[in-house]
C-alpha positions, 0 to 999 in steps of 0.5 A: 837714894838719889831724888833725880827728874828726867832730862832729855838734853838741850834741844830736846828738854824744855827745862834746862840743867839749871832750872832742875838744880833748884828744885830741893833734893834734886841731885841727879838726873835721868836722861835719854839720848833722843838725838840719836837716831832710832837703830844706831847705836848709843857710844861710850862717847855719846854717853860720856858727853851727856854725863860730862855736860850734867856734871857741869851743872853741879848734878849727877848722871844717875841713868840713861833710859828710852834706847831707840829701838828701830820700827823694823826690829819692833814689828818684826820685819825681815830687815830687822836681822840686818840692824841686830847685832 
């Protein structure tokens, strides 16, 4: 089992990559990609760049959590069909 703190990326965090390495038996991370905004889709490219950047610190991308759901889709609007795929 991998001991990991949350991390929400530069400009969304206010504890950095470095300040987390030193945690003892800190591993990893879990992060989220909250610069995307709510509604658009998440890429392999979004996510691949996150996990490269956590690597760059020596520590391991263990999940991504807190997908942007848009409000139509939350409170059931009729638009909310056109932002479903």
């Amino acid at each position: 089992m991998d001991m990991t703190l949350r991390w929400y990326g530069e400009g969304n965090d206010s504890v950095t990559l470095d300040q987390i390495r030193q945690i003892p038996g800190v591993t990893g991370v879990i992060t989220a990609l909250h610069d995307i905004p709510a509604g658009e889709a998440w890429t392999y490219e979004d996510v691949m760049k996150r996990k490269q950047e956590v690597e760059a610190k020596g520590l391991k991308l263990v999940g991504v959590e807190s997908i942007n759901v848009h409000e139509d889709i939350k409170i059931g609007l009729p638009t909310r069909d056109e932002l479903i795929e």
